[in-house]
C-alpha positions as CSV (number, residue, x, y, z in Angstrom):
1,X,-22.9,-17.7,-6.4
2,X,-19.5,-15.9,-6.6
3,X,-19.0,-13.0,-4.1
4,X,-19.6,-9.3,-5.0
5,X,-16.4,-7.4,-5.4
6,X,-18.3,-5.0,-3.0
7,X,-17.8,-8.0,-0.3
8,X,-14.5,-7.7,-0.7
9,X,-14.0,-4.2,-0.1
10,X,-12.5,-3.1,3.1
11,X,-14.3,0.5,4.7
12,X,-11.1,2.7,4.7
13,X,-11.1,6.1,5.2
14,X,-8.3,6.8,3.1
15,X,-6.4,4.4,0.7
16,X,-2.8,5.3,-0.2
17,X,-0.7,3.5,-2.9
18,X,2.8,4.6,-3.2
19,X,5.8,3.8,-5.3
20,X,8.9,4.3,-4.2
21,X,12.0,5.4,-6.8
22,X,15.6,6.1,-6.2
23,X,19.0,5.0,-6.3
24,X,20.1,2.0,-4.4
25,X,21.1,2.8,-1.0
26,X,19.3,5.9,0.0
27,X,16.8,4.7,2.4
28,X,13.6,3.6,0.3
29,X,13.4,-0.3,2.2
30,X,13.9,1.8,6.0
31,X,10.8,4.6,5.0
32,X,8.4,1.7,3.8
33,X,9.7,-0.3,6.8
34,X,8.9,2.7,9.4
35,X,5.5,3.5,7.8
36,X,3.9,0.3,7.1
């Protein structure tokens, strides 16, 4: 029997997905470097 997707779920309180835009060279690798 394959696992439920519900199996796979992780209990977070809060889920964030962000994407990250900008010209090269103004710091987007260092933020999501600091953060994660």
């Amino acid at each position: 029997m394959a696992p439920s997707s519900s199996s796979k779920q992780r209990d977070y309180d809060y889920l964030f997905k962000l994407v990250l835009i900008g010209d090269s060279g103004v710091g987007k690798s260092c933020l999501l470097l600091r953060f994660a």
